[in-house]
N, C-alpha and C positions, 0 to 999 in steps of 0.2 A: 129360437132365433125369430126377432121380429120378421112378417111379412114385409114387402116391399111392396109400394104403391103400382099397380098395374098402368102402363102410359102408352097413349097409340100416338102416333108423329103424324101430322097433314101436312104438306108440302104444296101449297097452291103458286100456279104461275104460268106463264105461257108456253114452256120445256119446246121452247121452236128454232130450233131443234132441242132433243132433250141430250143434255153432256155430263160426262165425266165427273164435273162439278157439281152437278143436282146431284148425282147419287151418294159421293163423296159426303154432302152436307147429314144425309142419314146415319152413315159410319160412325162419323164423326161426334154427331150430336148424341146416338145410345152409347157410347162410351163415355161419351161425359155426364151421362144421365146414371148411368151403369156406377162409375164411378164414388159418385156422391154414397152409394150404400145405400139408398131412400128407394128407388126405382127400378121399374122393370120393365123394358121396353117390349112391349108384344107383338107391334104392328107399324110397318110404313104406309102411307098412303099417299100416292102423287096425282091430283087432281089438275088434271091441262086446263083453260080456263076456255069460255064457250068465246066461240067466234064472231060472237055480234061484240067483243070488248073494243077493237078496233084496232089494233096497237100495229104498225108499219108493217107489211112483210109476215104477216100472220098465214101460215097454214091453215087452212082444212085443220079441223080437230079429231077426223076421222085420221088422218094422218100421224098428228101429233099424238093420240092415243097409241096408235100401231108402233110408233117408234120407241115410244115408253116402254111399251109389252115386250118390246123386242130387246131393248137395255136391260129390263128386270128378269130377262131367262134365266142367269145368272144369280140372282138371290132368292134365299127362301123367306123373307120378311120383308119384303116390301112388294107392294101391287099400286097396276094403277087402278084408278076407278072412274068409269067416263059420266059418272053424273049430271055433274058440273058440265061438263062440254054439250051432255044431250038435252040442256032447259032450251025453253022456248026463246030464252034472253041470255044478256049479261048476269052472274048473279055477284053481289057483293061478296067479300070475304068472310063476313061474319055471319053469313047465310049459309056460305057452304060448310063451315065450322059447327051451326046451329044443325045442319040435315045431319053432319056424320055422327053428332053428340047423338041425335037419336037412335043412329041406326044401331051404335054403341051401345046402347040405353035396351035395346030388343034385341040385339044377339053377341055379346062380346065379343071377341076372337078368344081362340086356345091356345094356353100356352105349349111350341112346339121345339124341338131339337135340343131339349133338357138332358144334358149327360147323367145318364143312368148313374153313375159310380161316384158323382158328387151328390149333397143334400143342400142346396139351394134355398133359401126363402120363397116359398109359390106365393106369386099375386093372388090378392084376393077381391072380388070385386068388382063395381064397375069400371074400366080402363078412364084416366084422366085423357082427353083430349088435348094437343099440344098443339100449337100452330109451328112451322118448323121455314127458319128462312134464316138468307145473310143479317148480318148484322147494319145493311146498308139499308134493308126495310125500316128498321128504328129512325133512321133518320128521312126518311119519306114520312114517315108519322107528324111530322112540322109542318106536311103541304097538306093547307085546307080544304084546297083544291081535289085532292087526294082520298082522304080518310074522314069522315066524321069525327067528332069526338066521343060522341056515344057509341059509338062501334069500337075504336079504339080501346075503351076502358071497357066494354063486353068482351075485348078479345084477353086482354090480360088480367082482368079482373073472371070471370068466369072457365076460362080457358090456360092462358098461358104460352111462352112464347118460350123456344130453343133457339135462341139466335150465334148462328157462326160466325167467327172472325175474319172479318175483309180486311185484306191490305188498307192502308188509307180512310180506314174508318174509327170513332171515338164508339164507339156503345156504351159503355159509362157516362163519356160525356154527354151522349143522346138522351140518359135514362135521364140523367139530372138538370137537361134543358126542360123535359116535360112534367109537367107536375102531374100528371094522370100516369106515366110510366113510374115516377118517382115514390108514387103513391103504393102502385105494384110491383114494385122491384122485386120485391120475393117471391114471385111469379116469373119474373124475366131471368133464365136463365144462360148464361153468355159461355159458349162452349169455344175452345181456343182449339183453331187448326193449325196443328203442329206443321204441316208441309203447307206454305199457301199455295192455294188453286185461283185461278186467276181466268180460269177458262169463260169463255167471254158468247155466248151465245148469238149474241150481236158481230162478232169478229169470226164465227163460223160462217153465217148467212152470206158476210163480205167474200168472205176467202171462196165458197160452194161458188157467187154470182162473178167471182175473177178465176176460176177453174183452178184454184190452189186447193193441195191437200191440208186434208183435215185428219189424217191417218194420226190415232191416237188421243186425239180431243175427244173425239165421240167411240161408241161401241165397233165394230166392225160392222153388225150386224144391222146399227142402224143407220151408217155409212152405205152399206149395200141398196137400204131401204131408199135413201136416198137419192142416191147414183139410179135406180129401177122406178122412181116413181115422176124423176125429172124436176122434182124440187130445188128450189134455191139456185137455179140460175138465171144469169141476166135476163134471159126472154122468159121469165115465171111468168103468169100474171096475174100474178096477187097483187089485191091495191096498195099504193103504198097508203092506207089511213093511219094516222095521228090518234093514241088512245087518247079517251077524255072523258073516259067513267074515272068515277068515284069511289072508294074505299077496295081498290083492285093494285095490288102492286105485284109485278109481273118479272 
């Protein structure tokens, strides 16, 4: 039996709070990676983005790390990792994408919870890096304002992209607006969520700052985390800033 290509997932973004739906996007995407017969997912990764990015209503990253850890007690494949959060700056997406290819590069992960009693294809190898997001990032890829171009094409061209299915969005039609995604479409691989999740990170923030339940949108545990740290209500006082970095989509 052919080997299957070994793949680690990164998930970069603001997780402020971290929901239902970031985790869902990992599920979802090794099954359809799984699927293809090509792949083997070994590893998640969810990278919170540092806090000099600006973006309205942004937590402490100390925060947003802790609620990550506290969502992922529950899986044995995906971690977060505060990298990204502990630089001295903002960093771009294809920087954070460049640090993990190396850390990749000097110690892969193992492959772990292989059922004994089937004979499986083992990865062989060093793990492909993937960049892993909705399918609503594809189309942020059009603001100049946003993304580079040369980052862009380092990220699907060297990288690779698992993008999931958003309500209301074209990702075909996004790939064949850009002629740089167009070019790497067979890098772009468009994973279909059979249940849409629609959960709204921005609409938890709201509901925490008008004292509505969020029971079920998020983990319990990082509901608690919440509720005990006094986040996300009206009297927070986090600034509201306006992000306005470059090649960071959140």
């Amino acid at each position: 039996m052919k080997s299957r290509i070994p793949v680690v997932l990164l998930a970069c973004g603001s997780f402020n709070p971290i929901t239902h739906m970031h985790l869902r996007l990992f599920e979802v995407a090794r099954d359809h990676l799984h699927q293809t017969g090509t792949y083997q997912v070994m590893e998640g990764i969810i990278s919170p983005v540092n806090d000099s990015y600006g973006k309205k209503d942004l937590v402490s990253s100390r925060h947003r790390v802790a609620m990550a850890r506290l969502a992922l007690q529950t899986s044995d494949w995906i971690r977060v990792d505060p990298w990204e959060s502990e630089q001295a700056q903002w960093m771009e997406t294809v920087k954070v994408l460049r640090y993990h290819h190396s850390q990749l590069l000097r110690c892969p992960p193992q492959m772990e919870g292989q059922d004994p009693g089937k004979a499986p294809s083992v990865p062989t190898g060093v793990p492909e890096l993937k960049l892993l997001c909705g399918a609503d990032i594809l189309k942020t890829f059009q603001n100049p304002d946003l993304w580079k171009e040369s980052h862009i094409q380092e990220i699907v061209e060297k990288f690779g992209l698992v993008c999931v299915s958003r309500a209301g969005h074209d990702p075909k039609g996004y790939i064949l607006d850009s002629p740089i995604l167009q070019k790497y479409q067979h890098n772009i691989h468009l994973a279909r969520e059979p249940v849409q999740n629609e959960i709204s990170a921005t609409y938890v923030r709201r509901a925490l700052a008008q004292g509505q339940s969020v029971k079920y949108l998020l983990p319990d545990s990082v509901i608690a985390y919440i509720r005990d740290h006094g986040l996300y209500t009206a009297a927070s006082p986090w600034a509201g800033r306006s992000a306005q970095n470059k090649g960071k989509a959140s």
